[in-house]
N, C-alpha and C positions, 0 to 999 in steps of 0.2 A: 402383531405389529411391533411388540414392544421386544422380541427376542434377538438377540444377538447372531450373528452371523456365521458361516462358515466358511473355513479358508478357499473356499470356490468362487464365492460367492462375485467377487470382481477379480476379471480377469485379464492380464495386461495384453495379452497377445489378442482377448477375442476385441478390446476396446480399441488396439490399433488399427486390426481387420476391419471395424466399422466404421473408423475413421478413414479408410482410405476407400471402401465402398461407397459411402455418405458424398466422397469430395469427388473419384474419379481420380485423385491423386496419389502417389505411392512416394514422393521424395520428400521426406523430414528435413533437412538440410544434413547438417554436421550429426554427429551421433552420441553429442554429448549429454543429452535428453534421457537417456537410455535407464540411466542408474538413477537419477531422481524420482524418474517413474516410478521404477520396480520396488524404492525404498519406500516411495510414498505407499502404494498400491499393499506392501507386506503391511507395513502400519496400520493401514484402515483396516487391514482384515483382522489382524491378530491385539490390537492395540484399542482402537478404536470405539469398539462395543457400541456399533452403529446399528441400530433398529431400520427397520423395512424402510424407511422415508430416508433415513440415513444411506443403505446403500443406493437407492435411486438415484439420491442425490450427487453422490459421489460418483457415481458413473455418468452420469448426466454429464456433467461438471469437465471431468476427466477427457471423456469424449467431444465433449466442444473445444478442450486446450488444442487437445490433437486435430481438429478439422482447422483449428485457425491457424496451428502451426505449417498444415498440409499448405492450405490456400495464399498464406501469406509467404512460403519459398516457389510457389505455381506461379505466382504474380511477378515474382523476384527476376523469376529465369525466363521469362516472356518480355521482363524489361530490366534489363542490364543494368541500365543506367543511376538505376539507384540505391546500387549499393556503391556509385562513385558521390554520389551527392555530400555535401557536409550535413555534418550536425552543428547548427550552433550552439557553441560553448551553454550552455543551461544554467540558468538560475536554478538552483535544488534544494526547499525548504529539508531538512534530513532528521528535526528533531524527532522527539520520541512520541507515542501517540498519545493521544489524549493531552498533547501540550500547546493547542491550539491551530497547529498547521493545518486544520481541513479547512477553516474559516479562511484564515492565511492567504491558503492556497488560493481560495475564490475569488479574495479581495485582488489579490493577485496578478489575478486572470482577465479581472475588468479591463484592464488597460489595453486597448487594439494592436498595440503589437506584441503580445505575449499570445502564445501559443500551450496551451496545456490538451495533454491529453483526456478529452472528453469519457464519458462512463460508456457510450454508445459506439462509439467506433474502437474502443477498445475489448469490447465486449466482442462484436461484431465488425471484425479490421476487414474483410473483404467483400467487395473487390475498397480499395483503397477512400475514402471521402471523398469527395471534390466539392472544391470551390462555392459554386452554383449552387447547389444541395443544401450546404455544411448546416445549415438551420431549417430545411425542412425534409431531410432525407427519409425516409419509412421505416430504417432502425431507430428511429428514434423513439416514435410510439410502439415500437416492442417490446425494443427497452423496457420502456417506460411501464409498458403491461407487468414485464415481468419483477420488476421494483414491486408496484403494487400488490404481487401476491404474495414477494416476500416479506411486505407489511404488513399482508393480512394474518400470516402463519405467526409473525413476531414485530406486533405492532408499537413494541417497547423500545424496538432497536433508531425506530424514526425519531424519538428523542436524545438517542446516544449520537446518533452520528449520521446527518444528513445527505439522503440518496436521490438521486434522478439524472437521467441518461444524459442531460447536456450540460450536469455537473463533474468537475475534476476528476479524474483516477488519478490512483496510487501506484507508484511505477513497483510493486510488487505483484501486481494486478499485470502489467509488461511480462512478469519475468515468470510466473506460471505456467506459459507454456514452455516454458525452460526447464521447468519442475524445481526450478532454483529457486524457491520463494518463501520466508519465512509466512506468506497467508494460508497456507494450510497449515500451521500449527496454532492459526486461530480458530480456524471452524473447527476441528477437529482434534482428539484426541491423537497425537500421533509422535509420541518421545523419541522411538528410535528415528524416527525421521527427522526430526527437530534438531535433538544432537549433532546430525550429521549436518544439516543445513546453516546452522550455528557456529561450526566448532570443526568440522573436518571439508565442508566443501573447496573445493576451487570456483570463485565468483567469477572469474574470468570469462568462462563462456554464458553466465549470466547477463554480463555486462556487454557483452558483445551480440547477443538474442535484442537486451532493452537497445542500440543502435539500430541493429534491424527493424525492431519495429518503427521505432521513430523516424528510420527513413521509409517504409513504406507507408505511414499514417502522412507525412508530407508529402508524400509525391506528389499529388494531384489539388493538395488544400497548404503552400508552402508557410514556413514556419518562420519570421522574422527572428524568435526568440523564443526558445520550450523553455516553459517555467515546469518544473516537477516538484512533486515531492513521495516522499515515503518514509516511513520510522524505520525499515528495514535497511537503509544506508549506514545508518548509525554503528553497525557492527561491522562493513564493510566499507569504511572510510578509504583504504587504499586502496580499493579495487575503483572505485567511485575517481578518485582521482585521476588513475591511470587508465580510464576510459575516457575522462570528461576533462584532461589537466586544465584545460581555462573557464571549468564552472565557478561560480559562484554559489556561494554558499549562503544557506542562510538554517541557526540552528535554534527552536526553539527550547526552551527552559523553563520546570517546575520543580517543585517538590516531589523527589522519587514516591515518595510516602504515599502520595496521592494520585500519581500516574498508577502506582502498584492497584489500590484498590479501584479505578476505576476500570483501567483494561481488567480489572477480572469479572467485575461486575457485567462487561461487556461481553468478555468471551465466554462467559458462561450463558448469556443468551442465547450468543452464537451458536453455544454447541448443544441446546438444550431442545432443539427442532429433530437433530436429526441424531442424538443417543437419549438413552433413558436411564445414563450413568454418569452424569456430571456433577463432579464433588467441587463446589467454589471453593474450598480451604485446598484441593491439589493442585488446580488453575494458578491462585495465587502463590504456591509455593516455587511450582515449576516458573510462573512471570518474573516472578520478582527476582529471581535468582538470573532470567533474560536480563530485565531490565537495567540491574544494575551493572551487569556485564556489559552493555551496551556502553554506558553513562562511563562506565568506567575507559571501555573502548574508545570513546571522543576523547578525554583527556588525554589518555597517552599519545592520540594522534596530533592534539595541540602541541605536545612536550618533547615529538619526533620530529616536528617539522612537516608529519603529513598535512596537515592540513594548515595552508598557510595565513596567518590573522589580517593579512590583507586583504584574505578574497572571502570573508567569510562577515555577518553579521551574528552577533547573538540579542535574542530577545528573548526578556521575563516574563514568561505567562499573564504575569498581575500588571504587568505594564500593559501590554496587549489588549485586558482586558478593559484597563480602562479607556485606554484612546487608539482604538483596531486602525480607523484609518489616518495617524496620527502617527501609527508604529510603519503601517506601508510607506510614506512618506520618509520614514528615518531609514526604514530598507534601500528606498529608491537612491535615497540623498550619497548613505556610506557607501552604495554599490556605484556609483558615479550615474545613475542613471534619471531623466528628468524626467518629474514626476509634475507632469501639466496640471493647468486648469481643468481638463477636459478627463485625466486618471482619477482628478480630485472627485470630479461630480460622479463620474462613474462609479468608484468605489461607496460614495456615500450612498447611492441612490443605489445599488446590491444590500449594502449592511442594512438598511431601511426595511426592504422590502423582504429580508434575512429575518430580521427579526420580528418583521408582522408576520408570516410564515410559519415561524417554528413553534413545534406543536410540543406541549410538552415540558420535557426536560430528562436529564438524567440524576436519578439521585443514590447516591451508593457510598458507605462509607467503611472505612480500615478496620472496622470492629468488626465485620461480614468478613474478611479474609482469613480469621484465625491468626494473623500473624504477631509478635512481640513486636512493638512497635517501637521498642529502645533497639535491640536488637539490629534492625532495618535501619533504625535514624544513626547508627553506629556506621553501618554499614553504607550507608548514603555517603556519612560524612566530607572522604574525599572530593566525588564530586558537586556537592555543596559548597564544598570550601572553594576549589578552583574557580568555578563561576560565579561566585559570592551568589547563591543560590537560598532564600530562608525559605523557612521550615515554615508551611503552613499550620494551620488548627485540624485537630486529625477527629473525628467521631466515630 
């Protein structure tokens, strides 16, 4: 179980064949899928040093992008009409991870006219949600099985970062069957793929996949206002605007020092199921080097004009953490939007029930990463300074 692979081993052409055997479908839509694939799929083979569960996994994985991408253009072209539909403009929490936006997002979502993309119908988009269902559909307990045994394999991960099917996804979670997605270079070992999805892709047909789905996830369950979020906007700010020009922004903010060590702490659990060659000090080297590319990426978008300070909110992690539904409120208030009686009890009575819930905790600190922490704090600095950002206590 424990041995490494061979370049056979996953196949893109035989996972497409099964994909379209599985669905009865043969139409991808557009064919810009094509190259993210095949970059991802060389990666995992040659890069990845993925053990027996590793490549199951990956295939597994790989194979349901492709049925969902089949099922969800099958649905398209049977009903026309919704790819005329709008999207409304989106509230898009875009800060980095591990900066509070999961919670965020939830509190978020309390409020009945916001519409976030559920872990359940994102997982499993077809045939479309509806209405009627939307709260007791039968993806949802499968979902939900299948959380459960990725708790069981990595019971550590339910303290990093809380999972269940009729909780928020991450619109990188969207854009996977696009292949356009910075989430496989969290579970996964996969540089060349990384590079490319970082630093040479075209987001454009990404951003145009994340529309598609979100109209076909409305069709049938409509959307007053998609709240989203994901840390993977953060690098793609302009592509993010020229999809969405009248989003709303909302950006969270910590100490880079501490986002570093905890996503490593994180994706080294991630990647620790399915290889038996996960080095945390090359995790950290290769994040931090994302990370502050990222951090750095939002400044110059403040300093161009892309991103414009009207339509955006920024929040302090340490702020957040002391008054969560205190910070929603100052969201709702700067985005022009009324924040009732009724969002107020909502979000208290979720944080409540949040925190009798959560099991655990995550604990991980900057000394576990190997890295120079003057170094790093050096390199922070900029975007430190621009967000008057301070420097947490590091261990």
């Amino acid at each position: 179980m424990g041995s490494d692979v061979c370049a056979e081993t996953i196949d893109v052409d035989r996972l497409i064949d099964a994909a379209m055997v599985a669905t009865g479908f043969e139409d991808f839509g557009s064919d810009d899928w094509h190259e993210g694939l095949r970059r991802l799929v060389d990666a995992l083979t040659h890069e990845a040093a993925l053990n027996a569960v590793g490549v199951l996994a990956a295939q597994k994985e790989l194979k349901y992008l492709l049925t969902a991408r089949l099922g969800i253009v099958a649905y398209r072209k049977t009903h026309p009409q919704i790819a005329q539909a709008e999207v409304t403009p989106p509230v898009v929490i875009v800060g980095q991870a591990r900066t509070g936006t999961t919670i965020l997002h939830d509190l978020l979502a309390q409020d009945p006219a916001a519409r976030v993309p559920l872990t359940w119908e994102v997982e499993r988009p077809c045939p479309p949600p509806e209405s009627a269902t939307y709260e007791t559909d039968p993806r949802i307990a499968a979902v939900n099985a299948r959380i459960g045994a990725v708790g069981a394999a990595m019971p550590e991960l339910f303290g990093m970062h809380p999972m269940g099917a009729q909780l928020g996804q991450e619109c990188v979670c969207l854009t996977t069957s696009a292949f356009r997605s910075i989430l496989f270079a969290t579970e996964y070992r996969v540089p060349s793929y990384a590079d490319w999805v970082f630093d040479e892709a075209d987001h454009r047909p990404a951003y145009e996949w994340h529309r598609t789905f979100l109209q076909h996830l409305q069709s049938r369950h409509p959307a007053r206002r998609w709240v989203l979020k994901s840390p993977g906007h953060i690098w793609t700010l302009g592509e993010l605007n020229t999809a969405y020009p009248g989003a709303l922004l909302v950006q969270t903010h910590r100490d880079p020092l501490r986002i570093i060590a905890s996503v490593t702490s994180m994706y080294t659990t991630l990647r620790g199921t399915t290889s038996n060659h996960v080095d945390p000090t090359e995790i950290a080297r290769e994040w931090a080097e994302r990370i502050i590319d990222g951090l750095n990426r939002s400044v110059m978008a403040r300093r161009d004009g892309t991103v414009d300070p009207s339509r955006v909110v920024d929040i302090r992690f340490a702020d957040f953490m002391r008054d969560q539904v205190g910070t929603v409120e100052h969201v709702y208030n700067e985005l022009g939007m009324p924040f009732t009686d009724d969002v107020h009890r909502r979000a208290t009575d979720f944080l409540a029930a949040d925190q009798h819930d959560r099991r655990g905790g995550h604990r991980y600190t900057f000394a576990a990463t190997g890295l120079d922490p003057q170094e790093w704090r050096e390199r922070a600095r900029p975007y430190q300074e621009f967000f008057d950002i301070p420097s947490e206590t590091l261990d």
